[in-house]
C-alpha positions, -999 to +999 in steps of 0.1 A: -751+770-255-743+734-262-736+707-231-700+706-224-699+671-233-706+676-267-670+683-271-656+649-253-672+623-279-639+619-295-616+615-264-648+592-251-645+567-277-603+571-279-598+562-243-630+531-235-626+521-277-622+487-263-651+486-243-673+499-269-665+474-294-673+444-268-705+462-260-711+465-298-702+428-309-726+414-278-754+439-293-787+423-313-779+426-352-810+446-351-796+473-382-801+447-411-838+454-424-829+491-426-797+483-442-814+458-467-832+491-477-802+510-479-782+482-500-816+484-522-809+518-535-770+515-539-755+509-574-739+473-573-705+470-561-708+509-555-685+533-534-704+540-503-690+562-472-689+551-436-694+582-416-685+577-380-676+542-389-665+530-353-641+498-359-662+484-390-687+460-371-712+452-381-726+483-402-694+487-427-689+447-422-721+438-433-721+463-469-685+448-471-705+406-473-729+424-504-695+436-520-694+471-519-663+492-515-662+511-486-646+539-472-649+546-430-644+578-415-636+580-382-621+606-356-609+572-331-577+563-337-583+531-322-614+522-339-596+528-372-566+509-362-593+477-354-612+482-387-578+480-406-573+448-391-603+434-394-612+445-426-579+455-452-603+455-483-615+487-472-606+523-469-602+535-433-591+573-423-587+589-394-607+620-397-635+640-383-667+639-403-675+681-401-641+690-417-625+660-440-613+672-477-643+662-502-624+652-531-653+627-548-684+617-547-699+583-538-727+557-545-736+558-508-738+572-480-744+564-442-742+582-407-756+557-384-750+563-346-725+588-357-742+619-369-766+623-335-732+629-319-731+662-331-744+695-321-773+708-340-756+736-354-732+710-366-756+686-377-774+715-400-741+719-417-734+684-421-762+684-450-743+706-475-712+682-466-739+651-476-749+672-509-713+674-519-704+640-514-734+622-529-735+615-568-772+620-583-797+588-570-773+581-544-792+570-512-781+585-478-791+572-442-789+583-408-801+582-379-808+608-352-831+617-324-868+619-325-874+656-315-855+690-310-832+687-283-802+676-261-800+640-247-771+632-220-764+591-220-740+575-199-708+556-213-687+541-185-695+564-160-691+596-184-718+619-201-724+609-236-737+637-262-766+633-285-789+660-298-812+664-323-833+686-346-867+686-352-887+663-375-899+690-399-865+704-401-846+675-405-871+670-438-868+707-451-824+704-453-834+670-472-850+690-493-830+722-499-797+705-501-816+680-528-826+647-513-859+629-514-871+613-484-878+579-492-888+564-458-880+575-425-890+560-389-889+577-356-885+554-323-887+526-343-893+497-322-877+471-343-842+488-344-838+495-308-856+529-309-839+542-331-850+569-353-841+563-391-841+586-418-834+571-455-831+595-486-822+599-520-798+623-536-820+640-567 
């Protein structure tokens, strides 16, 4: 059974939206080597999809500078109601990242602090979801955490969600839903400990 927080990220990032974004724009702009690599895969000027985009800043904001056209999901209404504001060359809509209609295919793709929010049952789905909406050599990132597991954080005095598969599966739904792992990093001490995954839609 999944930790009961697993089902508050949404209402989490609704109700202290504010206080995330303040946290995030006082945050080291650690993200930009391993967004340099993703940028280096992308078609110029390509459609790339911001899944779990937050308000924009700075992952959506900084492929926005390299002139791609980008499209954020995002299940806080607040977060989309900042990125519209701060960004109106974009695409912004409010919707949850499991269940939104599919009706193209993009250039891009990226899940990045987004995707470990899910359950592992959910992430494991979210692959075919990543098959559908990737054209062929389109580059996807995302990143999660670095072994099998639950992880409880703290966000202004409430539990937080992560979880995460392991490694070797994470590399065999790559594989069967028809990516190519082109570099991946787990803990990576340069990007905050983060671990990074970075493939390529065959």
């Amino acid at each position: 059974m999944d930790h009961p927080s697993a089902q508050y990220i949404p209402i989490l990032y609704k109700r202290y939206a504010k206080a995330w974004q303040k946290m995030r724009a006082q945050s080291e702009f650690v993200e930009k080597s391993w967004l340099d690599r993703f940028i280096d895969q992308l078609t110029p000027a390509g459609n790339v999809i911001d899944l779990g985009c937050g308000s924009g800043y700075p992952i959506a904001a900084y492929l926005l500078s390299y002139g791609f056209n980008i499209e954020g999901i995002d299940s806080s209404k607040p977060f989309i109601k900042s990125a519209k504001k701060a960004f109106p060359s974009a695409s912004w809509q409010l919707e949850d990242m499991r269940s939104f209609p599919i009706t193209t295919q993009y250039e891009g793709i990226i899940a990045w602090d987004s995707f470990f929010h899910l359950t592992r049952d959910e992430q494991k789905k979210m692959f075919a979801r990543f098959s559908q909406l990737a054209k062929s050599g389109a580059p996807l990132m995302f990143t999660s955490g670095h072994e099998n597991g639950e992880a409880i954080g703290d966000f202004n005095g409430h539990e937080l969600y992560h979880s995460s598969l392991d490694p070797d599966e994470y590399r065999r739904l790559l594989i069967e839903h028809g990516f190519g792992l082109l570099s991946y990093k787990l803990e990576d001490p340069s990007c905050g400990y983060r671990s990074i995954w970075l493939a390529k839609k065959r």
